[in-house]
C-alpha positions as CSV (number, residue, x, y, z in Angstrom):
1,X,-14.5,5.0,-73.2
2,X,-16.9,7.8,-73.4
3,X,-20.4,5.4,-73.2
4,X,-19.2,3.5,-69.9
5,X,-19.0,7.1,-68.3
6,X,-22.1,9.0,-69.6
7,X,-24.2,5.9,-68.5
8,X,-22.1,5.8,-65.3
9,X,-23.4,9.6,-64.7
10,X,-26.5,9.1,-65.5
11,X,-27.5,6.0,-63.2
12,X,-25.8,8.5,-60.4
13,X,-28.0,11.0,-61.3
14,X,-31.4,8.8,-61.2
15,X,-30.8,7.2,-58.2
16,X,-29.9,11.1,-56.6
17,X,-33.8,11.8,-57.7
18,X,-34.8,9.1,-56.7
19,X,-33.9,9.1,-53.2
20,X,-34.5,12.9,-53.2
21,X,-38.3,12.1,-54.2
22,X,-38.9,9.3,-52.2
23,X,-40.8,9.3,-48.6
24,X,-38.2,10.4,-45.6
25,X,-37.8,7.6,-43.2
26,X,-40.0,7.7,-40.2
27,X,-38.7,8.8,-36.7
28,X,-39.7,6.9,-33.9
29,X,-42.7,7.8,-32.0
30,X,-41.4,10.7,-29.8
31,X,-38.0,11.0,-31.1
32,X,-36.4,14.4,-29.9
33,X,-36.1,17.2,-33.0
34,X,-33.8,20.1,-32.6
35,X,-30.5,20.2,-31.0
36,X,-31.5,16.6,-29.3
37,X,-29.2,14.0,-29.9
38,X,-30.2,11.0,-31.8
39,X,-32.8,8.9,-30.2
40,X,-31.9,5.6,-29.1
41,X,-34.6,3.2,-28.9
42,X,-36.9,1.5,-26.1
43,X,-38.7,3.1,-23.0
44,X,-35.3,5.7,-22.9
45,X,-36.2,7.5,-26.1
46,X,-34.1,10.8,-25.0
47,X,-31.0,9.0,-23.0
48,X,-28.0,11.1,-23.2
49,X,-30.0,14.7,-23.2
50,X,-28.8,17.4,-21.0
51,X,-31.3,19.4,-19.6
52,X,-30.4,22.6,-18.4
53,X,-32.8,24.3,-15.5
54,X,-32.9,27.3,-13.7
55,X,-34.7,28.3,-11.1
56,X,-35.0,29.8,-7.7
57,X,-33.2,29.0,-4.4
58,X,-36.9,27.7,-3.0
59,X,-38.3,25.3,-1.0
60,X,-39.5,23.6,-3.9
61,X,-36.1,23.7,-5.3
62,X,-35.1,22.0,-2.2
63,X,-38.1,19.2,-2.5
64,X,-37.2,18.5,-5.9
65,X,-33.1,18.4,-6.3
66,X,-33.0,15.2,-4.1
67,X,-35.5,13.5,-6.7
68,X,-33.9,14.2,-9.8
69,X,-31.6,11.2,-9.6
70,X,-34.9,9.0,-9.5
71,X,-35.9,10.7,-12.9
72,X,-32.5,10.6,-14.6
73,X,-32.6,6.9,-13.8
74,X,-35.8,6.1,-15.1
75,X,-35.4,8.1,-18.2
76,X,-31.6,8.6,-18.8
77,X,-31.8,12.3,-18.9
78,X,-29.3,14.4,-16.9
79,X,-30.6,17.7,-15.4
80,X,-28.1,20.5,-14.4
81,X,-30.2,23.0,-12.2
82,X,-29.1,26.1,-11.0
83,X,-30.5,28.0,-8.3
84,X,-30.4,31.7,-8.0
85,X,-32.0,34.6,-5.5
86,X,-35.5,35.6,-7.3
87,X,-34.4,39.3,-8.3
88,X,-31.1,37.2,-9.6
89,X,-33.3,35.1,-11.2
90,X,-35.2,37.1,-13.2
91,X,-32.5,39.0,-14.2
92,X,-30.6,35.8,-15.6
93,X,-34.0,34.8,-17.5
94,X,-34.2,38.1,-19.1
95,X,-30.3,39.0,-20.2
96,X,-30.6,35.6,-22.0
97,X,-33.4,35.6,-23.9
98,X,-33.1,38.6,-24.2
99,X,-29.4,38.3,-25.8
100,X,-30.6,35.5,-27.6
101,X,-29.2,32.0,-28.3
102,X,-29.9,30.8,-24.6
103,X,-29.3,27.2,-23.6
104,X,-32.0,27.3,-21.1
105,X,-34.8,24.2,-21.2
106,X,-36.7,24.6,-18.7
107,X,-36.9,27.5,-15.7
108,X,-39.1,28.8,-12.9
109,X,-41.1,31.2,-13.3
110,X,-43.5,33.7,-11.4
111,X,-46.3,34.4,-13.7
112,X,-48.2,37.3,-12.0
113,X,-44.9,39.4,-12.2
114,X,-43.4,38.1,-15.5
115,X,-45.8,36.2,-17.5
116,X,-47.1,38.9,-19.4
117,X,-43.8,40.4,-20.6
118,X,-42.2,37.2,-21.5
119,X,-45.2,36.1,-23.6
120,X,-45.4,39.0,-25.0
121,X,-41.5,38.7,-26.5
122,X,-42.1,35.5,-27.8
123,X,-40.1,33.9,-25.0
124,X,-42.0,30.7,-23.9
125,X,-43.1,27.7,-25.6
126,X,-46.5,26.7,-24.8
127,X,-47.4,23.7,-23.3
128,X,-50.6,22.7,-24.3
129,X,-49.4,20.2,-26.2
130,X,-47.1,19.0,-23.7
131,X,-49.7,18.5,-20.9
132,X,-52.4,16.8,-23.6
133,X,-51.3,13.2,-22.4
134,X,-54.4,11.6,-20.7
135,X,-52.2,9.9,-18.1
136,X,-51.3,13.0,-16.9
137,X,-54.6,14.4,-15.8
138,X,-53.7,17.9,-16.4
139,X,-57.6,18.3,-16.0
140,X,-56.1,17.2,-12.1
141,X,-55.0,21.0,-12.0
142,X,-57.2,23.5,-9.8
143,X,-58.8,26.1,-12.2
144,X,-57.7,29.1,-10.8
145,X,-54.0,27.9,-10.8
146,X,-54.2,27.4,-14.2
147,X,-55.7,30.5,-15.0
148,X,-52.6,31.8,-13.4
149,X,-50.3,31.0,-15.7
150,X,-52.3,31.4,-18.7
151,X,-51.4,34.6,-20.5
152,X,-53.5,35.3,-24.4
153,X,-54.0,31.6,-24.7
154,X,-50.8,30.3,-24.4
155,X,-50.5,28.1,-21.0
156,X,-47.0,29.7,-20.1
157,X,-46.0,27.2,-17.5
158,X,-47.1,24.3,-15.1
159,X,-48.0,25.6,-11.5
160,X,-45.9,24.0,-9.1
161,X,-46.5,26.5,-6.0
162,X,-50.2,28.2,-4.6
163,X,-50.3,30.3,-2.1
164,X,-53.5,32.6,-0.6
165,X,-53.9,35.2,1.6
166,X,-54.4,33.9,5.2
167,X,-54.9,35.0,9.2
168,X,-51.8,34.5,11.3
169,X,-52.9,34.9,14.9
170,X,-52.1,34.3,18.5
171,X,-54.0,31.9,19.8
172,X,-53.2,33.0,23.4
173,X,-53.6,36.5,23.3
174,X,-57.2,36.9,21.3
175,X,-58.4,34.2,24.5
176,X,-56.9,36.3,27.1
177,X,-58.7,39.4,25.9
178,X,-62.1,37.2,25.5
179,X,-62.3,37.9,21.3
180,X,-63.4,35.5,18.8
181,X,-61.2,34.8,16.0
182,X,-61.9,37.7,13.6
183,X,-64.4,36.8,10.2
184,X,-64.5,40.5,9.1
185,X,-62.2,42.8,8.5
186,X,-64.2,45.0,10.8
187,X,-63.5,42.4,13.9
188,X,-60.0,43.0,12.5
189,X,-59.7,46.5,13.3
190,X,-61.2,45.7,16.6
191,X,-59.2,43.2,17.7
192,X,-56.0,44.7,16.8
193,X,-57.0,47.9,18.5
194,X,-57.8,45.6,21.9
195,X,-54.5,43.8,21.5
196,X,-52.1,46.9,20.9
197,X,-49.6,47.8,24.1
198,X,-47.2,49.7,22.4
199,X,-45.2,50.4,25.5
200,X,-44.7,46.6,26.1
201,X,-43.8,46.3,22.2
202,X,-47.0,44.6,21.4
203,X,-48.9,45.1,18.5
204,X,-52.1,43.8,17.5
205,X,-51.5,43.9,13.7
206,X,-48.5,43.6,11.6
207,X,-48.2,43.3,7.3
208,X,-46.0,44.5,4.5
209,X,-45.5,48.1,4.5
210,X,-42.9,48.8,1.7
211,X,-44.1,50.3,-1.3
212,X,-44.2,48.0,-3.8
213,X,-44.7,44.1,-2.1
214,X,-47.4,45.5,0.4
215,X,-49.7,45.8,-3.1
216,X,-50.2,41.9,-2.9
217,X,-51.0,41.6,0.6
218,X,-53.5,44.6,0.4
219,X,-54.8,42.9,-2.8
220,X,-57.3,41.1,-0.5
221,X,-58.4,44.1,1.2
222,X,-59.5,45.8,-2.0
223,X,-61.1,42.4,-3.6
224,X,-63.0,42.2,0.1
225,X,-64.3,45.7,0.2
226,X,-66.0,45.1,-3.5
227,X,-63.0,46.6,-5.4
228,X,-60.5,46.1,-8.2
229,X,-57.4,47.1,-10.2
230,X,-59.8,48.6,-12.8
231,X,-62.9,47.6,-14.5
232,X,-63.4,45.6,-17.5
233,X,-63.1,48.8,-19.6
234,X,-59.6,49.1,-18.3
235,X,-60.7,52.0,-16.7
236,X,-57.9,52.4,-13.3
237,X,-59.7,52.3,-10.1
238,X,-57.9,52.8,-7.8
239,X,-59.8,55.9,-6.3
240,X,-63.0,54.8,-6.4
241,X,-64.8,54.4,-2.9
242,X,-64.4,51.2,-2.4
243,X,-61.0,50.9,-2.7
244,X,-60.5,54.2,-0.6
245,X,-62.1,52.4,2.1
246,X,-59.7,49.4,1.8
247,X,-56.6,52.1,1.7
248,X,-57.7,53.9,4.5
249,X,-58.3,50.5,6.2
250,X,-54.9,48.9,5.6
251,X,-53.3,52.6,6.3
252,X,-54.7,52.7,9.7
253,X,-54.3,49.1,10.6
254,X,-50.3,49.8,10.2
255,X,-49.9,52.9,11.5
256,X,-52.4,52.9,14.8
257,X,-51.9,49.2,15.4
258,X,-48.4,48.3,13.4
259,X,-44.6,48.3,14.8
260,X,-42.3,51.1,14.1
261,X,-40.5,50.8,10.9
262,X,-43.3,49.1,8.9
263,X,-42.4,51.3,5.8
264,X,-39.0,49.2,5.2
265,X,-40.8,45.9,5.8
266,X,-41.3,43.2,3.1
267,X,-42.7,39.5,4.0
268,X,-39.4,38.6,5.7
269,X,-39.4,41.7,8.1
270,X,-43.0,41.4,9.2
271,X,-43.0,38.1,9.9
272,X,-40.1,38.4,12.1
273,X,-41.8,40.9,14.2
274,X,-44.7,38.1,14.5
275,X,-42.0,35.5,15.1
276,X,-40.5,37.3,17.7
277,X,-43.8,37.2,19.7
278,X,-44.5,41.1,18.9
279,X,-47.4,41.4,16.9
280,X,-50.9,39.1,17.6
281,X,-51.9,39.2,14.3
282,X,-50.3,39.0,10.7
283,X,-52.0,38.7,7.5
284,X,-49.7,37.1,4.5
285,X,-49.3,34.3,1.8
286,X,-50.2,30.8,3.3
287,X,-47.2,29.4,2.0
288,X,-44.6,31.1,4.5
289,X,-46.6,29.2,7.0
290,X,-43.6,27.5,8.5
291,X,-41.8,30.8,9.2
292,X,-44.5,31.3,12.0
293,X,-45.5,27.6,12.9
294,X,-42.6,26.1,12.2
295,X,-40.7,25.5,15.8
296,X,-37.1,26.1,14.8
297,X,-38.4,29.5,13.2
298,X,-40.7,30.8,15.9
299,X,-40.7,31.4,19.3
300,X,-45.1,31.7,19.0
301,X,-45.1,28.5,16.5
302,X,-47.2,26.8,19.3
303,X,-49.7,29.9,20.4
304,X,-50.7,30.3,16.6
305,X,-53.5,29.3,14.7
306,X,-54.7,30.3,11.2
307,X,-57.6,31.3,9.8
308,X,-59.2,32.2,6.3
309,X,-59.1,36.0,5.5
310,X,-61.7,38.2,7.4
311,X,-64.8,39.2,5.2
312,X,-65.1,43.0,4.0
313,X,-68.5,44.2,3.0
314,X,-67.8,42.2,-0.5
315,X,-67.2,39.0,1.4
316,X,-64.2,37.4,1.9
317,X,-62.5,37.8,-1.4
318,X,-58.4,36.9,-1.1
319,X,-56.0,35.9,-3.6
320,X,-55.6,32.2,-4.4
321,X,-52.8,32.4,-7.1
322,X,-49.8,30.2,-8.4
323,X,-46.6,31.8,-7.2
324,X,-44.5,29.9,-9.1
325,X,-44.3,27.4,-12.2
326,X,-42.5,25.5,-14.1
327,X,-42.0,26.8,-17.6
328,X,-39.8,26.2,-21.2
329,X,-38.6,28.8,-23.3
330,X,-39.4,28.6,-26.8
331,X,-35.5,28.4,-27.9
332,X,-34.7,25.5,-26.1
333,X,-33.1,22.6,-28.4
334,X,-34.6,19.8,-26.5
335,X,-38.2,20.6,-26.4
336,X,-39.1,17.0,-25.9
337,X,-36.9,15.4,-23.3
338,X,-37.7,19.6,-21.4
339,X,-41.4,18.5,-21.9
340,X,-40.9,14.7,-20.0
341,X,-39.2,16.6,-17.3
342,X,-41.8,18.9,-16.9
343,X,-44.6,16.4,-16.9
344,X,-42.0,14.1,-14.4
345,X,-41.8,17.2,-11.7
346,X,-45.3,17.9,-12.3
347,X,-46.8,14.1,-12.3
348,X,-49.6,13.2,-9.2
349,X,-46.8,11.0,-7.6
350,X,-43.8,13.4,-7.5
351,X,-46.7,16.5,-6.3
352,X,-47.4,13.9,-3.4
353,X,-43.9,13.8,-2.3
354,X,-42.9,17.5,-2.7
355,X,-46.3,18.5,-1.3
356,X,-46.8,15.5,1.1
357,X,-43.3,15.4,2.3
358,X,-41.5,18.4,1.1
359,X,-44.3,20.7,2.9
360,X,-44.7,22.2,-0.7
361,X,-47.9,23.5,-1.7
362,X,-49.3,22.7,-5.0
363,X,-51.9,22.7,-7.0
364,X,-53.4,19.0,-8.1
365,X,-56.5,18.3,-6.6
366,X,-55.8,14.8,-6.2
367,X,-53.4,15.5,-3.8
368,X,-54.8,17.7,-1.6
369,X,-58.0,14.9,-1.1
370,X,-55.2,12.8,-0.2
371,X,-55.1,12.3,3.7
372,X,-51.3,12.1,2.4
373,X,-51.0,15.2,0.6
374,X,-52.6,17.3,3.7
375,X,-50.3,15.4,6.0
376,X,-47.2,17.9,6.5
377,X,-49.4,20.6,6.9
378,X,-51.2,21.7,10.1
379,X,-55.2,21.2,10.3
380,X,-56.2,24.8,10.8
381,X,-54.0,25.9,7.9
382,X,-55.6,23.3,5.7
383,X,-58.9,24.4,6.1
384,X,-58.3,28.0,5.5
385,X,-56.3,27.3,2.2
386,X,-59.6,24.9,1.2
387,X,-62.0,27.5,1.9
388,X,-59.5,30.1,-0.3
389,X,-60.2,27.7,-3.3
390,X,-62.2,30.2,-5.0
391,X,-60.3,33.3,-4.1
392,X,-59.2,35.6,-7.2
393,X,-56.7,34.3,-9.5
394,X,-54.4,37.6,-9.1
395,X,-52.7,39.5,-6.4
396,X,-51.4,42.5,-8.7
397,X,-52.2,44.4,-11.5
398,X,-53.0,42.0,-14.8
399,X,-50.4,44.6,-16.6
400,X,-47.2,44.0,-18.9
401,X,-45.1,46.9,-16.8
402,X,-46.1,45.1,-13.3
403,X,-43.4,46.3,-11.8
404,X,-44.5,50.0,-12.2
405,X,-47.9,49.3,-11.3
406,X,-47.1,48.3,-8.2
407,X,-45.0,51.3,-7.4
408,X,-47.7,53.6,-8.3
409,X,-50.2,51.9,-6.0
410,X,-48.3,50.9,-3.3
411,X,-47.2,55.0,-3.2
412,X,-50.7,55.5,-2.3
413,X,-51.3,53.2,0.7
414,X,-47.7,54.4,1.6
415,X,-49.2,57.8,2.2
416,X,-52.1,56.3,3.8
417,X,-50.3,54.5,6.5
418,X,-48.0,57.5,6.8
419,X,-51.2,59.3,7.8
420,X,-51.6,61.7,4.8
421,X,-54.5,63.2,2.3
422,X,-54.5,59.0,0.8
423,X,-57.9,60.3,-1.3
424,X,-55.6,63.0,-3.4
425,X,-52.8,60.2,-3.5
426,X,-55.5,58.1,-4.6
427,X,-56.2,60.5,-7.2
428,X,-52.5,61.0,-8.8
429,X,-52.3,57.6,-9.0
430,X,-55.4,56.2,-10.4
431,X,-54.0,59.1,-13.1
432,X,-50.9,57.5,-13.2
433,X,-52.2,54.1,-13.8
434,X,-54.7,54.9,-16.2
435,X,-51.6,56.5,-18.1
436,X,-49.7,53.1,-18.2
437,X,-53.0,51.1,-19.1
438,X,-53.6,53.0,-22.2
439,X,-50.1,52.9,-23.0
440,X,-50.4,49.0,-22.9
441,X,-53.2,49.1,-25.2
C-alpha cells in the first residue's frame, strides 16, 4: 500500500519541476501586461479595456469626445474622460499621484508648467517606445513641439496643442491713421501711442497685466530684445540690460497706452477689452484666435488681421511652444491599450480632423502642408503661425518651482507698468531667482 503512494508522489513531484523549468508560453504579439485583462485574439488585441482619461474642459477636448466612439469601435476599447477647469486639473493630477495607487491612463498635460515636477517624481511613463512605430511618423512632429515636452530625456507626452505669440490688430484703425502694420517692436510703441484716445475709451495696446500669466506674453519681448531667463550657467538674468529694456518696454506699453485695470487682467480680460472694440492692438497666444476673429465672440472679428510678432533689436524672437499634450502616468495598469489610444488621438488622420475641422492647432507637419489642415483657419493667421516655426521652444522659466518663478518676475514688470524704480525691482528679483535656481541644482 505504501509503494503505489511513494511512486504516486513522486511522479507529482517531477512533473511539478518539470513544468516549473520548462519555457513560459508565449503571449501574443502585443498582449496587454499589468492590470489589462486577458487579450483576446485578432486585430482587437485589448477589447474589453477601460481606459480612464482626464483632461481639460478645451477645445481639444471638445474636437476629440465626439471621435472616441470611432476608436472604441475600431479597437473595442472604452474610454471614460473626464474634463476638468485647468487649475482643477492640475490639482486632481497631483492629489493622485501624489496619494498613490491612481487609476489614471492617460491625461492632459501642460508641460512648460508641470513637466518638470512630474518627471522629476517619477510620475510619467515615457513614450519613446510607444511612438517608435514607423507608421506613425512620429518623425511627422515639429521639432520645437517635441522639444516641449521633453524633460531629461524622457518624451513626457505627445503634443496635441501649439500655440505662438502673435499681432492682434485693427485693420481699420492702423488705415485710418495712415500706419503700416508694425514689424518692430519700436513701430509698436509708435502705433499704439498714435492710436490711444483715452477719453473715447480707445486704446492702442492691450496684454496681460497680472503678475504671474503676463510672464508668458512678455516672454517674447525679452527673447526679441536679445534676452533670456538666465544664461547657460544658470546665472538669473533678469536685470541685465537687455531685458530692462524689454521691462521698461512692456511697462510702458500698458500703462501709457493700456486700459484701466490691466493689473487684474489675464488672457480672458484682455481680450475682451479687444473684443469689445476698445483696444487696436493685442499681442497673445495664436491659439485664442477665435476669441477675436471668431464672429459670435467679437464685435471687431471682421476689422482684424494678424500678424507675426514685431522684431526687437534681437529679431523677432516669440514663443512657439506646445501648450498642451497628451501624456500616461507611469502607474497606469493598461500601458498598452493607453499607448493605442494615444497613438489613435495623435495619428495624421484624427490631427486632420481636430485641426482641420475642430479649428485645433497641432503640431504634425503633414497637416499643416495640407490645404486641408490650414482650412479652418484664417490666411493671415496662418502665415504668422508659419513664420513662428522657429520661435523659442519656451514661454517661462525652464525651472521645477515654475509657479514661483513666474511670481518673482512677473512682480517686476508689475512695478514697471505701475510706473516704479522697475531697475531696483529688477534687481530683488534676479536675486530672488538666482536663490530658487541654485536651490534646484
Amino acid at each position: 500500500m505504501k509503494h503505489p503512494l511513494r511512486m504516486l508522489l513522486l511522479v507529482s513531484v517531477l512533473v511539478a519541476l518539470v513544468a516549473g523549468c520548462a519555457a513560459p508560453v508565449a503571449a501574443p504579439a502585443g498582449a496587454p501586461a499589468g492590470g489589462e485583462a486577458a487579450a483576446p485574439a485578432g486585430d482587437m488585441p485589448y477589447a474589453g479595456t477601460t481606459l480612464r482619461l482626464v483632461g481639460a474642459n478645451h477645445p481639444w477636448q471638445v474636437a476629440i469626445e465626439p471621435m472616441l466612439a470611432d476608436f472604441e469601435a475600431a479597437t473595442g476599447i472604452k474610454v471614460n474622460f473626464e474634463a476638468y477647469g485647468e487649475d482643477q486639473l492640475n490639482q486632481k493630477l497631483t492629489t493622485e499621484f501624489t496619494a498613490g495607487g491612481s487609476d489614471i491612463d492617460v491625461f492632459m498635460q501642460r508641460p512648460l508648467q508641470e513637466a518638470r515636477v512630474m518627471q522629476m517624481n517619477g510620475w510619467y511613463e515615457d513614450l519613446a517606445n510607444c511612438v517608435a512605430d514607423p507608421e506613425y511618423d512620429f518623425a511627422d512632429f515639429a521639432d520645437g513641439a517635441v522639444g516641449t515636452t521633453t524633460v531629461n530625456g524622457v518624451l513626457t507626452g505627445i503634443p496635441i496643442v501649439t500655440e505662438q505669440e502673435v499681432l492682434y490688430y485693427r485693420k481699420d484703425l492702423l488705415e485710418a491713421a495712415g500706419l503700416a502694420v508694425p514689424t518692430t517692436l519700436d513701430e509698436l510703441k509708435a502705433a499704439a501711442e498714435a492710436l490711444t484716445d483715452k477719453d473715447n475709451e480707445m486704446y492702442g495696446f492691450v496684454a496681460r497685466g497680472q503678475r504671474s500669466p503676463l510672464v508668458t506674453q512678455f516672454s517674447s519681448f525679452l527673447y526679441s530684445s536679445g534676452g533670456d531667463w538666465f544664461d547657460a550657467d544658470r546665472k538669473a538674468s533678469i536685470n541685465t540690460p537687455e531685458a530692462l529694456a524689454a521691462i521698461d518696454l512692456y511697462g510702458t506699453l500698458l500703462r501709457e497706452y493700456g486700459p484701466p485695470g490691466v493689473l487684474n487682467m489675464s488672457w480672458p480680460q484682455a481680450v475682451a477689452i479687444f473684443a469689445q472694440g476698445n483696444a487696436a492692438m493685442y499681442t497673445d497666444a495664436s491659439s485664442i484666435y477665435a476669441n477675436v476673429l471668431d464672429p459670435t465672440l467679437s464685435e471687431v472679428a471682421d476689422k482684424t488681421g494678424v500678424a507675426v510678432f514685431p522684431a526687437g533689436p534681437a529679431g523677432s524672437i516669440m514663443y512657439n511652444v506646445t501648450s498642451w499634450g497628451l501624456a500616461m502616468p507611469s502607474t497606469s495598469k493598461n500601458k498598452e491599450a493607453a499607448c493605442e489610444f494615444i497613438k489613435w488621438a495623435t495619428s495624421k488622420d484624427v490631427v486632420m480632423k481636430t485641426q482641420g475641422e475642430g479649428a485645433v492647432p497641432g503640431a504634425r507637419e503633414s497637416v499643416w502642408a495640407d490645404p486641408a489642415g490650414a482650412a479652418a483657419f484664417p490666411a493671415d493667421w496662418v502665415a504668422a503661425v508659419a513664420a513662428s516655426a522657429n520661435g523659442r521652444g519656451y514661454d517661462r522659466p525652464l525651472v521645477t518651482a515654475v509657479t514661483q518663478a513666474r511670481d518673482i518676475i512677473g512682480g517686476a514688470v508689475v512695478t514697471a507698468i505701475e510706473g516704479g524704480d522697475f531697475e531696483a525691482a529688477a534687481n530683488d528679483a534676479n536675486a530672488q531667482f538666482q536663490e530658487l535656481l541654485d536651490s534646484e541644482q
